[in-house]
Each structure stands twice: as C-alpha cells, then as structure tokens.
VOPAGU-2260 file (C-alpha; in pm, 1 decimal, decimal comma):
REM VOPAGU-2260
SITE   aa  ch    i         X         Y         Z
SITE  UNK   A    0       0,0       0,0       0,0
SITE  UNK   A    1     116,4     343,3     -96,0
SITE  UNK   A    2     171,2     607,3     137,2
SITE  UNK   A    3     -67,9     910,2      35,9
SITE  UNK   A    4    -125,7    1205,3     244,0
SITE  UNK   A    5    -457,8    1126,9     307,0
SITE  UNK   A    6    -380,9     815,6     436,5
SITE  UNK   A    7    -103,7     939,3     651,8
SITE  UNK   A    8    -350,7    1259,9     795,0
SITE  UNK   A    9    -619,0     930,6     907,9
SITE  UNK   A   10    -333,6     714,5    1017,4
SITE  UNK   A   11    -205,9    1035,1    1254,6
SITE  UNK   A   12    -558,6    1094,9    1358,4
SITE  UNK   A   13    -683,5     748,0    1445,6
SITE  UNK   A   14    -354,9     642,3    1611,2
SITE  UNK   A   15     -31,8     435,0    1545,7
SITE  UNK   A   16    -258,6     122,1    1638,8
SITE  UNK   A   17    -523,9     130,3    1382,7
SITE  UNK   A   18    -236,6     267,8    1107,1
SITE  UNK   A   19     -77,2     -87,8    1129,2
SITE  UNK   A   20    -443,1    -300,8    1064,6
SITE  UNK   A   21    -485,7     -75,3     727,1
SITE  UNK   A   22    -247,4    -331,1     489,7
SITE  UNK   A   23    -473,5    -625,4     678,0
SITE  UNK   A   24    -729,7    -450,9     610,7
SITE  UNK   A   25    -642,6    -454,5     258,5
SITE  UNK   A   26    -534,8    -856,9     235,0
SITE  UNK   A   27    -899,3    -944,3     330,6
SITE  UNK   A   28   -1062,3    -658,4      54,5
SITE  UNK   A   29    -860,1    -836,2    -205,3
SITE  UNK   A   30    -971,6   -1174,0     -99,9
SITE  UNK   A   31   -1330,7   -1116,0     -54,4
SITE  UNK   A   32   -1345,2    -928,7    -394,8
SITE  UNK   A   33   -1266,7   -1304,7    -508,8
SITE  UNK   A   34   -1543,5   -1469,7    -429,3
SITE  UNK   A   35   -1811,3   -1154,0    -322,6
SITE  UNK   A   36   -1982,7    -995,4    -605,2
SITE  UNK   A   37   -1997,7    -731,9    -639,3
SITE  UNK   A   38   -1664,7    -602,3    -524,7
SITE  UNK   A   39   -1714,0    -353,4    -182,9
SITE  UNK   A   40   -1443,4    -136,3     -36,5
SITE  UNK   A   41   -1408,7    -167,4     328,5
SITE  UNK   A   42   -1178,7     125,5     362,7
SITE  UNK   A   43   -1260,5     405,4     161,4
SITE  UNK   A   44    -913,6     523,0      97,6
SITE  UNK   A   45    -752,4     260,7      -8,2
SITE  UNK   A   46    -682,0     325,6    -385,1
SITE  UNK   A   47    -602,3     -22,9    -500,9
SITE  UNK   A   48    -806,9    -174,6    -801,0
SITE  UNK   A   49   -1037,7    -435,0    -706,8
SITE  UNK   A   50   -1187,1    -694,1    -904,4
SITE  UNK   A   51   -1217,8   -1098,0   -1023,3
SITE  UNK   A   52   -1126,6   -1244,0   -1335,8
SITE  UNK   A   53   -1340,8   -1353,9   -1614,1
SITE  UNK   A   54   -1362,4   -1740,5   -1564,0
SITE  UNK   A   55   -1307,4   -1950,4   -1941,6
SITE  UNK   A   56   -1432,3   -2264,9   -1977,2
SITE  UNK   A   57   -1497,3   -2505,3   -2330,9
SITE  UNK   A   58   -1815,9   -2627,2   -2147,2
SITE  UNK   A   59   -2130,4   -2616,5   -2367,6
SITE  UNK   A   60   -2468,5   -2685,4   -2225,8
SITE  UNK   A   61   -2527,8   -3060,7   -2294,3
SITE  UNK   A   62   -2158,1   -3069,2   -2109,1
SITE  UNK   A   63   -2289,7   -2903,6   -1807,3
SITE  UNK   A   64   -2570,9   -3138,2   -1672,2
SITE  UNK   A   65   -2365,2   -3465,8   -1797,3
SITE  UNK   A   66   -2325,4   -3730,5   -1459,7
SITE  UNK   A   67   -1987,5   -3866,6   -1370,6
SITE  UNK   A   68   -1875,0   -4160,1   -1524,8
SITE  UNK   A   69   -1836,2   -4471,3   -1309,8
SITE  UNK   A   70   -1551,0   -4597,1   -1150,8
SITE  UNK   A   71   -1374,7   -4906,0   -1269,6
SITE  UNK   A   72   -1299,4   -5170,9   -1056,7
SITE  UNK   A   73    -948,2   -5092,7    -961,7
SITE  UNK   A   74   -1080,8   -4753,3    -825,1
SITE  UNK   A   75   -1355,5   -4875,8    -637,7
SITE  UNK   A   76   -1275,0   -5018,5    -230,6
SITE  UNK   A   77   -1485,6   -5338,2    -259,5
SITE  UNK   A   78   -1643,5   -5373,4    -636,7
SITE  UNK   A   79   -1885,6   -5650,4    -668,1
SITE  UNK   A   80   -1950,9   -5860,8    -956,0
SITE  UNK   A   81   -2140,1   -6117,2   -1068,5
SITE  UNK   A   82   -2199,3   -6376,9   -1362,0
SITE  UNK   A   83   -2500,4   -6635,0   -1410,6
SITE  UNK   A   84   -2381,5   -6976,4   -1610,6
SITE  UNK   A   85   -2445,5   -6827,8   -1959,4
SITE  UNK   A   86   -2208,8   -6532,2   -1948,9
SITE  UNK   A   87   -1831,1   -6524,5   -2025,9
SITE  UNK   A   88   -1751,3   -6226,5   -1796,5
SITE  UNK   A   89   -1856,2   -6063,2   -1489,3
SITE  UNK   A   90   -2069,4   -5786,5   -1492,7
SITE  UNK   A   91   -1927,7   -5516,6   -1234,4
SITE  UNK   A   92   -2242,6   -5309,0   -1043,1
SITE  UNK   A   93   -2097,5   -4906,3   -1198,7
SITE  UNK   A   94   -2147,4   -4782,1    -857,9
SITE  UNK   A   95   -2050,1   -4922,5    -552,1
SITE  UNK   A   96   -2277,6   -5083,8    -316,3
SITE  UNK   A   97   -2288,0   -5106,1      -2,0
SITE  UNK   A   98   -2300,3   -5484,7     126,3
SITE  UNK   A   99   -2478,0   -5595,7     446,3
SITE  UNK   A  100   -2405,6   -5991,6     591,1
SITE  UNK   A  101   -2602,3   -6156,9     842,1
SITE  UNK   A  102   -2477,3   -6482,2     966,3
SITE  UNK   A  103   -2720,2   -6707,8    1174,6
SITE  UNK   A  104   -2732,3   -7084,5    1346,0
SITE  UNK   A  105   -2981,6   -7279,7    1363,0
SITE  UNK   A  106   -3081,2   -7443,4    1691,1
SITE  UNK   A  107   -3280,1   -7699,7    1764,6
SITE  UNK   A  108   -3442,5   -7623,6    2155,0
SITE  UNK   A  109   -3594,6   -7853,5    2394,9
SITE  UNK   A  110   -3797,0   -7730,7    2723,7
SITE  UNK   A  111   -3873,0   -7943,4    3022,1
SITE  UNK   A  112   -4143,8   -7992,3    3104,8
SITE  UNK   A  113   -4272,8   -7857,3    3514,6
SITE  UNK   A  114   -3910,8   -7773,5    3496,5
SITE  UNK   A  115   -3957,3   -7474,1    3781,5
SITE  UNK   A  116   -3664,8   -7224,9    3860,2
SITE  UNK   A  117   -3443,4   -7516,3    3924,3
SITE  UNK   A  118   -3412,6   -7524,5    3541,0
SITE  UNK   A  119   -3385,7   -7218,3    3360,5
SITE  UNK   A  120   -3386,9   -7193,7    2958,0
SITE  UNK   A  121   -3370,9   -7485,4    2699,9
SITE  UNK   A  122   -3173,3   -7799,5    2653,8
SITE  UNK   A  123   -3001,8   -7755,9    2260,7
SITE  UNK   A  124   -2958,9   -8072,9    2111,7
SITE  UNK   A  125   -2784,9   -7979,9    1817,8
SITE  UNK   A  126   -2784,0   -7680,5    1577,5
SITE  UNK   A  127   -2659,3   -7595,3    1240,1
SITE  UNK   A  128   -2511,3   -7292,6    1052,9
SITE  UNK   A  129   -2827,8   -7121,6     819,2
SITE  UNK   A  130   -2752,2   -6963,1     533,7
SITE  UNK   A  131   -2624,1   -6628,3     485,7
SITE  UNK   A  132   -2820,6   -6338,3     426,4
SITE  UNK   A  133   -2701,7   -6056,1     191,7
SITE  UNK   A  134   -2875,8   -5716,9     166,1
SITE  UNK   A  135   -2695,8   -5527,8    -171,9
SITE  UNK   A  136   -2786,8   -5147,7    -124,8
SITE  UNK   A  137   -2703,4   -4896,9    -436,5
SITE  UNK   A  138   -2811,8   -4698,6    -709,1
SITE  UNK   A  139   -2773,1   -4621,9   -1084,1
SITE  UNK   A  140   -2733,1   -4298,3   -1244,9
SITE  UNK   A  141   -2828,5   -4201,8   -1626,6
SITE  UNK   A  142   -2577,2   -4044,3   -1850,7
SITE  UNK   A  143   -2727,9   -3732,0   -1764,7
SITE  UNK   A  144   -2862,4   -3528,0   -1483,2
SITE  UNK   A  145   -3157,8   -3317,3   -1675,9
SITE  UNK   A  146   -3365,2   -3386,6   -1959,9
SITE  UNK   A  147   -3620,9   -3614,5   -2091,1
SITE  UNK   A  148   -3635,0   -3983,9   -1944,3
SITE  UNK   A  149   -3514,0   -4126,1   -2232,9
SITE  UNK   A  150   -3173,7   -3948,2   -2162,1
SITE  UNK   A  151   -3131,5   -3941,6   -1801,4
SITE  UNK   A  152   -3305,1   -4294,8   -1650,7
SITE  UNK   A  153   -3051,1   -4582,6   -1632,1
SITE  UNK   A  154   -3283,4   -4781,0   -1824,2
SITE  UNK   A  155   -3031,6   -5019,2   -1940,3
SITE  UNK   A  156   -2885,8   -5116,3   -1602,0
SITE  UNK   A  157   -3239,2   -5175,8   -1501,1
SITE  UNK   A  158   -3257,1   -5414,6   -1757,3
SITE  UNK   A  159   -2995,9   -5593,7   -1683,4
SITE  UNK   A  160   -3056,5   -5607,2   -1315,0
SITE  UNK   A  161   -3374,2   -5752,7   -1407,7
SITE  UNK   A  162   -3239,8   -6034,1   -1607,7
SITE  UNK   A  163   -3025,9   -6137,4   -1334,2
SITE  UNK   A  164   -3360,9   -6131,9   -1133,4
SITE  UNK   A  165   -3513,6   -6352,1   -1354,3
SITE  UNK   A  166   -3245,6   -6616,1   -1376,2
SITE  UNK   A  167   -3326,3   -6952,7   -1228,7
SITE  UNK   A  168   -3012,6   -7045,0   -1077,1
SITE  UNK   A  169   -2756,9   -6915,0    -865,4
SITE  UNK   A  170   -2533,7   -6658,9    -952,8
SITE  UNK   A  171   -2123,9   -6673,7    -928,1
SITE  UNK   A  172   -2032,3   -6336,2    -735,8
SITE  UNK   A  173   -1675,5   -6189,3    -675,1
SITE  UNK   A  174   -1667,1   -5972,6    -367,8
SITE  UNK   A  175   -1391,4   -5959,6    -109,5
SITE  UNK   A  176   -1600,5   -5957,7     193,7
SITE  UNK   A  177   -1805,0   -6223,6      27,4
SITE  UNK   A  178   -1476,9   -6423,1     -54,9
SITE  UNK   A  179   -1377,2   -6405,0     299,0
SITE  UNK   A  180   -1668,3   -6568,6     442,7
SITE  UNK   A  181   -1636,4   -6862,8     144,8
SITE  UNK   A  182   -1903,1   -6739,7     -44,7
SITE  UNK   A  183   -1880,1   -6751,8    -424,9
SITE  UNK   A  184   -2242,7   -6815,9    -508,9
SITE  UNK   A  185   -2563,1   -6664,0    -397,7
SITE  UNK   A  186   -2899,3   -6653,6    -489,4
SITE  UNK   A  187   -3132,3   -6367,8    -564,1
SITE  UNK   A  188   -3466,7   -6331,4    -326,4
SITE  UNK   A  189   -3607,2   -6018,9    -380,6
SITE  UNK   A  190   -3506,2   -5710,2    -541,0
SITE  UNK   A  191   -3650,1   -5382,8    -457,8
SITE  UNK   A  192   -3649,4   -5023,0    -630,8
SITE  UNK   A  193   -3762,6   -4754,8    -437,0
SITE  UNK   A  194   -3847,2   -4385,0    -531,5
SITE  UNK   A  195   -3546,2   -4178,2    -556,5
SITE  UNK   A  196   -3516,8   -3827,1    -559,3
SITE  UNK   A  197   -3375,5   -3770,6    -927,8
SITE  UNK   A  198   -3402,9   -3769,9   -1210,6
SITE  UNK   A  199   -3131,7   -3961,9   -1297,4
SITE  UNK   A  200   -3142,0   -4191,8    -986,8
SITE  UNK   A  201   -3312,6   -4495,8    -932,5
SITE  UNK   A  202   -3167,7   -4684,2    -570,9
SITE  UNK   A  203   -3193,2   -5082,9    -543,2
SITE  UNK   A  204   -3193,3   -5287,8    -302,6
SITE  UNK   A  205   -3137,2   -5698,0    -357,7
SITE  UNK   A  206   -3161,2   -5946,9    -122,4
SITE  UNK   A  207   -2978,4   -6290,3    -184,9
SITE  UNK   A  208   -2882,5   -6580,9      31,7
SITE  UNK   A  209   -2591,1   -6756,7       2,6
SITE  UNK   A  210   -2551,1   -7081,7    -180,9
SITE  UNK   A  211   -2300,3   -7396,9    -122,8
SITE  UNK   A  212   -2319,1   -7664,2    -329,4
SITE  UNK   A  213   -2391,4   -8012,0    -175,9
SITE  UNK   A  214   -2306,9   -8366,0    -322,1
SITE  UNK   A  215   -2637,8   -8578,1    -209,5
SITE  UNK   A  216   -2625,9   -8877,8    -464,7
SITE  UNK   A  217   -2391,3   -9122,8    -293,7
SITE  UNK   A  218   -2242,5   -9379,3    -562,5
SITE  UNK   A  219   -2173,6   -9710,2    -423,2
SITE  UNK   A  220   -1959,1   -9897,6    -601,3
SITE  UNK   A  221   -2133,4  -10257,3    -731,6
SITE  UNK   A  222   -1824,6  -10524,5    -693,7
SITE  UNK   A  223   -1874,1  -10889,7    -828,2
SITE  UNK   A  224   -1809,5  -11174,8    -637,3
SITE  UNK   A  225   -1651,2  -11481,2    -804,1
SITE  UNK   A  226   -1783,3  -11833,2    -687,0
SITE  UNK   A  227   -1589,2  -12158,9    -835,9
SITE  UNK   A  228   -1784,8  -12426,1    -919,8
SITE  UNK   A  229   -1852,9  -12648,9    -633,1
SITE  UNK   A  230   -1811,8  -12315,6    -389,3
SITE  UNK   A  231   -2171,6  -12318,0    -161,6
SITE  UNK   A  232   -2328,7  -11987,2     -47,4
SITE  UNK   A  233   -2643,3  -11924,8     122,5
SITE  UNK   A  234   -2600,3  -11564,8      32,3
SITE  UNK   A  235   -2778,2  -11370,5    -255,9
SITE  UNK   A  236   -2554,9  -11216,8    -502,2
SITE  UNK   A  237   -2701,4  -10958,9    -649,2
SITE  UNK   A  238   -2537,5  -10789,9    -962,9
C-alpha cells in the first residue's frame, strides 16, 4: 500500500494502532473481492483496483448437466460382480454398493417340562449354521442429470438387473467380503427399487442368500463276487 497524504492525515488521527491493521485490512478486501460480487471497499481510501477475473471454460450446455462416469474396478474399495452360467464375464455393479451380511445358526431347543426355577432356559440338542443373508444397497445414475427420461433414466442397467432377477439359478459373485466368508455363489430373493429423488437416480436394493453346493447322490460302487464251481453260499448275489 502506498503512502498518500490522506492516508497518513487518518493514520495520525486514528492512532499508530489502527495505522498498522490498514495493509490487513487490505489482504482481506482483495480476498473477498474473489469470491463476493460485487466487489465492496471496506476502507474508503484505499486506492487499489479491485476486481475478479473472467472465468473460461470449453463447457457447452449438454456438457454441463452430464453425470460422472463410473468408476472401474481398480478404483472402487470393494467392487462386486457377478456372472449367471451363460455369461463369459462378470458384470461389475458401476457404482458401488454397499453390502450388508447376516450370519445365523440354527438351533434346535428342547424345554422341560414342570421344569420350575431349578431349570432355567432350553436344553439344545444340536444346531446348524443357516444360510447367509445378503442385503446389496445402491443406485444407478443415467448419462445425464436433466432432460427427458429417455436421456437421463438408467434404463439399461435396469434391464440388466432384471435379467439377473429372472435367472433360475444361482449366480457366481466376486466380492472380497463375500470371498472371505467362502461365499462364491448366492442366490437372488427379492429385489426392490424404491423412489429416488432424481431424475437420474433410481436406488436398489437386492436381497440374496448364500448358496453352497452339496453332493447328495452317494455312488456305491457294485463289486462282483466270483464263486468256483462247487463253492456253496447261502447268500444272494445280487449284480
């Protein structure tokens, strides 16, 4: 800040104190003149320029109202994919959900009977690990965030959502916290879309349960026996 007269008559007048907050004063004019409109003087004899500079940008108007694109897979914390029998590759949810696990037993409880308060609660004979239950939270955005719904609903992820829905069979996922529990197939339940606020939004929710695959059939293996000729058994043979 220049030294005028007139700033060196007010600086006289109002006191050595005061004369030392004037070049604060003028640090916080210049920075409020950046983002106030318009520009105000706070001290009226301060004769530096104030102003803000013209902002350029390429940005048309389609440009402006276009929605992020999604993040890959290596970007995302924990992605989750999955695949049904008939496709070669995963498909990768363009948004990253948010995963919910519940893990239960099941128990089977037996009460005696006139039991009194000597005997308090059930006797468990034996219980069993139940499946897993998976709650998939997310949402999927259009392409952009205003204009008809033929340009801003995710109307194809919908679609493919609800051909996953559809599919009757389980489904191979790939999902860390999934992996970690052993799970590498679930099936779908439910799925659920609820309103969103948006235009370009539409939230899910899917609930699946997890699948392991069991090996019922039990193959017994058929053996021969070999009599000689004169051997006697009172056993039947039975090929």
């Amino acid at each position: 800040m220049k030294l005028t007269n007139e700033n060196v008559l007010i600086g006289s007048l109002m006191g050595s104190t005061v004369a030392k907050l004037i070049p604060r004063a003028g640090a916080l004019e210049n920075e409020l003149s950046k983002h106030i409109l318009p520009p105000v003087k706070i001290l009226p004899f301060i004769q530096n320029k104030v102003g803000y500079n013209e902002v350029e940008n390429d940005y048309n108007d389609s440009e402006l109202w276009r929605q992020d694109k999604p993040l890959n897979e290596q970007e995302q914390f924990f992605p989750f994919s999955f695949r049904s029998s008939k496709d070669e590759n995963f498909w990768l949810l363009p948004w990253e959900p948010i995963i919910n696990i519940e893990a239960k037993t099941i128990i089977a409880k037996r009460y005696i009977a006139k039991a009194g308060k000597n005997y308090i609660g059930s006797v468990k004979e034996r219980w069993s690990v139940d499946d897993y239950g998976i709650t998939i939270t997310g949402a999927f955005y259009g392409k952009k965030m205003r204009g008809n719904h033929q340009q801003t609903y995710p109307r194809e992820d919908m679609e493919r959502l609800k051909n996953y829905l559809l599919t009757a069979e389980a489904l191979e996922v790939r999902s860390e916290p999934l992996q970690i529990l052993g799970i590498n197939r679930i099936v779908i339940e439910s799925v659920t879309f609820p309103f969103t606020k948006g235009e370009n939004v539409q939230a899910y929710e899917i609930k699946a349960v997890s699948d392991f695959p069991f090996k019922l059939l039990y193959e017994h293996k058929k053996t021969k026996a070999k009599i000689e000729i004169g051997d006697i058994s009172s056993e039947l043979i039975k090929e």
